[in-house]
C-alpha positions as CSV (number, residue, x, y, z in Angstrom):
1,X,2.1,86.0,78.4
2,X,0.0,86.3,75.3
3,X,-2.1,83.0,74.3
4,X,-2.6,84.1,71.1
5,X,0.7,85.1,68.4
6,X,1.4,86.5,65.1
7,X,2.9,84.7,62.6
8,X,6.2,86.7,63.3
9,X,6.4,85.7,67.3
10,X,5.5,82.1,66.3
11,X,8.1,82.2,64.0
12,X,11.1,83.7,67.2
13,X,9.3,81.1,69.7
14,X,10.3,78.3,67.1
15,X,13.7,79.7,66.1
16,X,12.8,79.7,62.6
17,X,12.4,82.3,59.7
18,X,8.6,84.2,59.5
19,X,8.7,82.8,55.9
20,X,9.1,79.3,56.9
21,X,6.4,79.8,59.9
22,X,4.4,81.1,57.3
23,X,5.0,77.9,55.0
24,X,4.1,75.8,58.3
25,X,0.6,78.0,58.3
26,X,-0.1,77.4,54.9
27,X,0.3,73.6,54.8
28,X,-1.3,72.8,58.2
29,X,1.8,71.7,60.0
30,X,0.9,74.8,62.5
31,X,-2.6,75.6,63.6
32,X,-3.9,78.9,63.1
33,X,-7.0,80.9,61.6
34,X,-7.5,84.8,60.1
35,X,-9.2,87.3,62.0
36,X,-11.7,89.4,59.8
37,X,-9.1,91.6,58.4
38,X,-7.2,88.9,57.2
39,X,-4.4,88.4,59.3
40,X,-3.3,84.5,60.3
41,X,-3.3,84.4,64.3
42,X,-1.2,81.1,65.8
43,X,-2.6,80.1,69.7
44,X,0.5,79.6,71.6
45,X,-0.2,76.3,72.5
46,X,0.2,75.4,68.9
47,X,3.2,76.8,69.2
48,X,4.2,74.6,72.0
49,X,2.8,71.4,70.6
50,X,4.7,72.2,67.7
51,X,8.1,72.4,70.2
52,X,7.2,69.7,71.9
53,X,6.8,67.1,68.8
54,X,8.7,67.9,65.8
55,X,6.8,68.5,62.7
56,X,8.0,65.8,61.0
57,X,6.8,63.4,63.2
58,X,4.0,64.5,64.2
59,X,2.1,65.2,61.3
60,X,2.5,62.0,57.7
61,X,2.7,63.0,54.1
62,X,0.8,65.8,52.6
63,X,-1.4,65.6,49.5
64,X,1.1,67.9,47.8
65,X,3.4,67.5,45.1
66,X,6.6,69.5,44.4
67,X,7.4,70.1,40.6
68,X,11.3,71.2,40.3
69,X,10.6,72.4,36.5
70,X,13.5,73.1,34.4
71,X,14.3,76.6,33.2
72,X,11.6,78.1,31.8
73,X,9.1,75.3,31.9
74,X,7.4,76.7,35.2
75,X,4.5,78.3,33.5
76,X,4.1,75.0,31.3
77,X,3.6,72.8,34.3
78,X,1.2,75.3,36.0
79,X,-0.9,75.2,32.9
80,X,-0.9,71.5,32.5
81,X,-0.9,70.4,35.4
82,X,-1.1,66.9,37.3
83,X,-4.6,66.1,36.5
84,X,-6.2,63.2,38.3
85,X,-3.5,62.8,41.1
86,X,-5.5,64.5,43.8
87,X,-2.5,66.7,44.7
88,X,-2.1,70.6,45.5
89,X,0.7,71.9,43.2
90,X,3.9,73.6,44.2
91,X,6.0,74.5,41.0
92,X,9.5,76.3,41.0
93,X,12.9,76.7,38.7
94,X,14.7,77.9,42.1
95,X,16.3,75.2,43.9
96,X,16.4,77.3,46.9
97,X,12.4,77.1,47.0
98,X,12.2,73.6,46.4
99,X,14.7,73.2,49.1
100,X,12.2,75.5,51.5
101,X,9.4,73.0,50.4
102,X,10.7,70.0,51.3
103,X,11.9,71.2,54.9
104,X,8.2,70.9,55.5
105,X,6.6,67.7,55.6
106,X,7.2,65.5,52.9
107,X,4.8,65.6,49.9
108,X,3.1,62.5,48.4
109,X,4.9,63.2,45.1
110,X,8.3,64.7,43.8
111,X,8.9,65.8,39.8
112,X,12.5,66.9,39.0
113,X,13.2,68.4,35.4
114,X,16.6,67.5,33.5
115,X,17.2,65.2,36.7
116,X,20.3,63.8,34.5
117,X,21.9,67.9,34.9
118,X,24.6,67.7,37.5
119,X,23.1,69.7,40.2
120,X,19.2,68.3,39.9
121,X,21.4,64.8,39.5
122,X,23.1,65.4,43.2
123,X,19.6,66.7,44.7
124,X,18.3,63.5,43.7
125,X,19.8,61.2,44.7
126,X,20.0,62.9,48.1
127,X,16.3,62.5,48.5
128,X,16.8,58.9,47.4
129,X,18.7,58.6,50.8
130,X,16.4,60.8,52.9
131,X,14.6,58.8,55.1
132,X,11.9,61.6,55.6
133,X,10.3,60.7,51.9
134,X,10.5,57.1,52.4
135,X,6.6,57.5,51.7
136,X,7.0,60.0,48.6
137,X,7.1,58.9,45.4
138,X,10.1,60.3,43.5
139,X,9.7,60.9,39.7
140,X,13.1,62.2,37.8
141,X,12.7,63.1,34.1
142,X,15.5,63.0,31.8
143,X,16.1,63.9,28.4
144,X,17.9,60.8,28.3
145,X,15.5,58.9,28.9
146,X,14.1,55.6,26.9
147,X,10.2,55.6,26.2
148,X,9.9,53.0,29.1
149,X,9.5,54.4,32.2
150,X,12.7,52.8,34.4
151,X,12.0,51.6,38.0
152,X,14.8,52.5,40.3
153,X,13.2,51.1,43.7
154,X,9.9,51.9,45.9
155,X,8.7,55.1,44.7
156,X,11.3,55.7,42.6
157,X,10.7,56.1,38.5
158,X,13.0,57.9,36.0
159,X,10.5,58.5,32.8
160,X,11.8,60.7,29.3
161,X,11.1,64.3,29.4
162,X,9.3,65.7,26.4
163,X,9.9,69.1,25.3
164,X,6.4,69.4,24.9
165,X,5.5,69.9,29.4
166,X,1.4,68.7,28.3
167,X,3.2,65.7,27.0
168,X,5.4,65.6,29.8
169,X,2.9,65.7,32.3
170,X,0.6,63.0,30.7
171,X,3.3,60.6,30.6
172,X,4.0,60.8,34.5
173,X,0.1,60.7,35.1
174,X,-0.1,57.6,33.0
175,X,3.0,55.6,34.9
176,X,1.0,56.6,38.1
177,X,-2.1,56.0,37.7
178,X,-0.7,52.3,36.5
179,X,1.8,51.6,39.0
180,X,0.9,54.1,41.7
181,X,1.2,52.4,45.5
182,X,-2.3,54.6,46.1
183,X,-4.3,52.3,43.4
184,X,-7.7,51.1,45.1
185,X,-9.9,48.6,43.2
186,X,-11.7,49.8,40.0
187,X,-15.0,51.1,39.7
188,X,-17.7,52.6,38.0
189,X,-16.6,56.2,39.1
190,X,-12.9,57.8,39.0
191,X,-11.1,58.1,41.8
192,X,-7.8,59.8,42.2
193,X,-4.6,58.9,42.6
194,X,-4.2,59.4,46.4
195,X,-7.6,57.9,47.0
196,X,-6.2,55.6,49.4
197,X,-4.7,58.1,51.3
198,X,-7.8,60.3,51.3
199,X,-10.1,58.2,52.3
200,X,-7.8,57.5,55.5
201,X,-7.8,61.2,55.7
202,X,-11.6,61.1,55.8
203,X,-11.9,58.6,58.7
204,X,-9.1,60.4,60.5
205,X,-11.1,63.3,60.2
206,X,-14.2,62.2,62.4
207,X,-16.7,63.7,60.7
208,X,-18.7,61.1,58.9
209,X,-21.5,60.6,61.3
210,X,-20.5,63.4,63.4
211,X,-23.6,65.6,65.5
212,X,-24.7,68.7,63.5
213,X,-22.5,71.6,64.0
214,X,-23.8,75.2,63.1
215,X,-20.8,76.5,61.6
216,X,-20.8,74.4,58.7
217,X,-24.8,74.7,58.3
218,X,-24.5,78.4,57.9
219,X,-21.9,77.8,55.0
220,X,-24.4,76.0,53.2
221,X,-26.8,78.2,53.5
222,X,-24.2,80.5,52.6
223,X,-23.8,79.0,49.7
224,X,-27.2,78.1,48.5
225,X,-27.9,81.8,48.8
226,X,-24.7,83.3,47.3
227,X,-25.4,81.1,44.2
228,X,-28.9,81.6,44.0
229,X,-29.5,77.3,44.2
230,X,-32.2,75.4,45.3
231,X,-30.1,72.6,46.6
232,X,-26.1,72.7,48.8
233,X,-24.6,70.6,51.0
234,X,-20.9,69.7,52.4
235,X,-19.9,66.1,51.3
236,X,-18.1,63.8,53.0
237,X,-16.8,61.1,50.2
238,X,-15.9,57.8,51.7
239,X,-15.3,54.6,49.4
240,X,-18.5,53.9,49.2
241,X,-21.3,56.6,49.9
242,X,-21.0,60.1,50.2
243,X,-22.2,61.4,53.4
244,X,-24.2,65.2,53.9
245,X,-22.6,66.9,56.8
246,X,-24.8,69.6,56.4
247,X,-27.3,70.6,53.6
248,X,-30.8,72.3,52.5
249,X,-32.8,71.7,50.0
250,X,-32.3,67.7,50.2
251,X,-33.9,65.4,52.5
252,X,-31.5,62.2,52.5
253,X,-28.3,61.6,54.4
254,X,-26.0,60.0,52.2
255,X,-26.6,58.2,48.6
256,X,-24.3,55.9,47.1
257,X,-21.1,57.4,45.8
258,X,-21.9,56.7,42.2
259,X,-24.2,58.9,42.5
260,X,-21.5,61.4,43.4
261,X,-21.2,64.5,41.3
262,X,-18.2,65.5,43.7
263,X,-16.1,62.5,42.1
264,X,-15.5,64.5,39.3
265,X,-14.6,67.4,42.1
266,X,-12.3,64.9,43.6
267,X,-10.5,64.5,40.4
268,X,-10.5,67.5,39.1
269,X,-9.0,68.6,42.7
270,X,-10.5,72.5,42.3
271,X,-13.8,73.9,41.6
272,X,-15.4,71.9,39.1
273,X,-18.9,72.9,37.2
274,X,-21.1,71.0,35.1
275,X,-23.4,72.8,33.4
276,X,-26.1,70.4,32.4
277,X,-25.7,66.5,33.8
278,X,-28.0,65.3,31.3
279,X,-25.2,66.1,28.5
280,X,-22.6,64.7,31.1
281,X,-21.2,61.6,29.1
282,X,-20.2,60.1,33.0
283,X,-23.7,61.3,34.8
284,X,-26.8,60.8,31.7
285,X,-27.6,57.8,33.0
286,X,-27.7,58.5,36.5
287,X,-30.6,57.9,38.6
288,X,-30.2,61.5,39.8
289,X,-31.0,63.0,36.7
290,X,-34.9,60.9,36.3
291,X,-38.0,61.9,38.9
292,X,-38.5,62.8,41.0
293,X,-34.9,64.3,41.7
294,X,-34.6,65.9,38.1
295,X,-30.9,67.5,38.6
296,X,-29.9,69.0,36.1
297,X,-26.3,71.7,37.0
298,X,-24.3,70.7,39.5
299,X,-20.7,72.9,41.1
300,X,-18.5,71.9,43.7
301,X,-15.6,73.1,45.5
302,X,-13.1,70.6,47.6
303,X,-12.8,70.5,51.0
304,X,-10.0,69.7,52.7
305,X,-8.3,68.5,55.8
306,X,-4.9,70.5,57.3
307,X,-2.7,68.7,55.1
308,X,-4.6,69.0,51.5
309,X,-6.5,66.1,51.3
310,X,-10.0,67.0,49.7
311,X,-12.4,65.3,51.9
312,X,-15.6,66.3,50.1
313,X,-16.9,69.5,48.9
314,X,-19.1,72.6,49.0
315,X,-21.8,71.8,46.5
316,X,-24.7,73.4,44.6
317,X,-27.1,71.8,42.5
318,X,-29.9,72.9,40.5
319,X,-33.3,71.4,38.7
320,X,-32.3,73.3,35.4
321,X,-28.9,73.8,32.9
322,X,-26.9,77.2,34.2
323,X,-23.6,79.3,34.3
324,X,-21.7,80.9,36.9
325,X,-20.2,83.8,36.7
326,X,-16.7,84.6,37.7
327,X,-18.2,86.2,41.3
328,X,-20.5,83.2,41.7
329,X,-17.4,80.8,40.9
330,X,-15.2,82.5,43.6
331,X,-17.9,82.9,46.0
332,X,-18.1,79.0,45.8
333,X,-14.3,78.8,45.9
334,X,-14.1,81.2,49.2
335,X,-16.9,79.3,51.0
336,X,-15.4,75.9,50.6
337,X,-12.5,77.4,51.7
338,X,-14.2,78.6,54.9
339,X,-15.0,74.8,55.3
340,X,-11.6,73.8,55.7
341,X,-10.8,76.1,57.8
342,X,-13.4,75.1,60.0
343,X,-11.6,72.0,59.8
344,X,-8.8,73.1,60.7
345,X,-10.5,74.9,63.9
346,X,-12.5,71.7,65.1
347,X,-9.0,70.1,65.0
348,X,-7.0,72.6,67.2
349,X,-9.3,72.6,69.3
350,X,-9.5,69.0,69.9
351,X,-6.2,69.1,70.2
352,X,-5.8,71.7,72.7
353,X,-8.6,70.2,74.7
């Protein structure tokens, strides 16, 4: 008996399509990792767990949000966006792929387009009774709609479509970002959306304060060399510090997190660059920026846990102003990337142990 499966014989084990087994991979719901040549493996014992305790219950919400645009608004949405949120994007016009989506486990956040059409108007209000997304928030938009946004329970908000999606997508950021159930106390330093949520993820995690572990130190290195920078590290942002899990070039542990370059990473929820801090309206003042630390470019990737909550980053930093190129910005991208799925790995094999 084979200990270690495709994606395909995971898929027959579990009595489910490849495509959903793949969708499992992707979202962290079933363990796996890629072998050199790029091909996801799935240890049988995953497998098993998986059998053993349904998804569902096993694993809580995902830092994903599922956009149902309407016709012809997909590309919009993917342009603008959910800025701010902290949330990995999944945008369709097919109901049939939304459908596929939320068979896995249930996002933090659902947009539905022309929610007042009658089929979009059926499919939401049977997620209003579906007792998996009890802990998803639920926005419907409707050209209907009033310029208030219109509470409709826990979670639930019906807000005016624009035709305009930028505008569309602003509006919903504003009504969350206000009312969200994620909001945490203000500061001097954005935070996102989920930030309550993450920050669980980090301590769930168990890696602030965790023993040195060589994988993630040759990453860093990794990435100091790829991007020709003096200074990297991996993050670890908690609520009030951010913690170096590994690093070179700097001696210190942890600073405060207003220091944080990577809160602007955290926002921005993707590879975020800033070419020279002292220009930086949010970071001219910072201590960071006098003697004898002198920092002057800073670019981070996020890091994050099985189910898509950034933890931290990948992060390089440099004594003088500088670009990346488009191989320097993926090369940053692909070893962050690596960090999760290191993650990931610690993880399974906790879990196996």
């Amino acid at each position: 008996m084979k200990d270690v499966l495709t994606t395909a014989e995971a898929a027959q084990m579990l009595g489910i399509s490849t495509r959903t087994a793949q969708l499992w991979v992707e979202t962290g719901q079933l363990s796996s990792w890629k072998t050199p040549g790029g091909h996801r493996r799935i240890p049988r014992q995953a497998v098993l767990n998986v059998k053993d305790r349904p998804v569902q219950q096993h694993f809580g919400v995902r830092a994903h949000a599922i956009i149902f645009a309407a016709e012809g608004r997909g590309a919009g949405w993917r342009h603008a966006g959910l800025r701010g949120l902290g949330l990995l994007l999944h945008i369709s016009e097919d109901v049939q792929t939304v459908r596929e989506w939320l068979a896995l486990t249930p996002p933090m956040l659902i947009v539905i387009e022309g929610a007042d059409v009658a089929e979009r108007k059926r499919l939401v209000a049977a997620l209003y009774n579906d007792v998996r997304l009890s802990q998803t928030t639920i926005v419907s938009l409707t050209a209907t709609q009033s310029d208030q946004p219109v509470l409709l329970g826990p979670q639930r908000v019906q807000i005016g479509m624009s035709p305009d999606v930028s505008a569309t997508s602003a509006a919903v950021v504003e009504h969350l970002m206000q009312t969200g159930r994620d909001e945490v106390e203000p500061s001097t330093f954005p935070k996102p959306w989920n930030e309550r949520a993450r920050l669980a993820a980090v301590r769930q995690s168990g890696l602030v304060g965790s023993a040195p572990d060589p994988g993630f130190d040759r990453l860093v290195r990794l990435a100091a060399y790829a991007l020709r920078a003096p200074i990297a590290m991996f993050t670890l942002i908690t609520e009030d510090e951010q913690w170096f899990k590994s690093r070179t070039g700097f001696e210190g542990a942890t600073t405060p997190r207003d220091w944080a370059f990577c809160n602007e990473t955290l926002i921005a929820n993707e590879l975020t660059v800033i070419e020279d801090l002292s220009k930086s309206a949010s970071f001219s003042q910072s201590p960071t920026i006098a003697q004898p630390y002198g920092f002057r470019f800073y670019a981070g990737a996020p890091v994050r846990d099985p189910l898509g909550f950034a933890l931290g980053s990948t992060c390089v930093i440099d004594v003088v102003p500088r670009t990346l190129s488009e191989n320097e910005r993926e090369a940053l991208t692909t070893i962050a990337d690596a960090a999760s799925n290191l993650i990931r790995l610690r993880a399974l094999e906790q879990e196996i142990a």
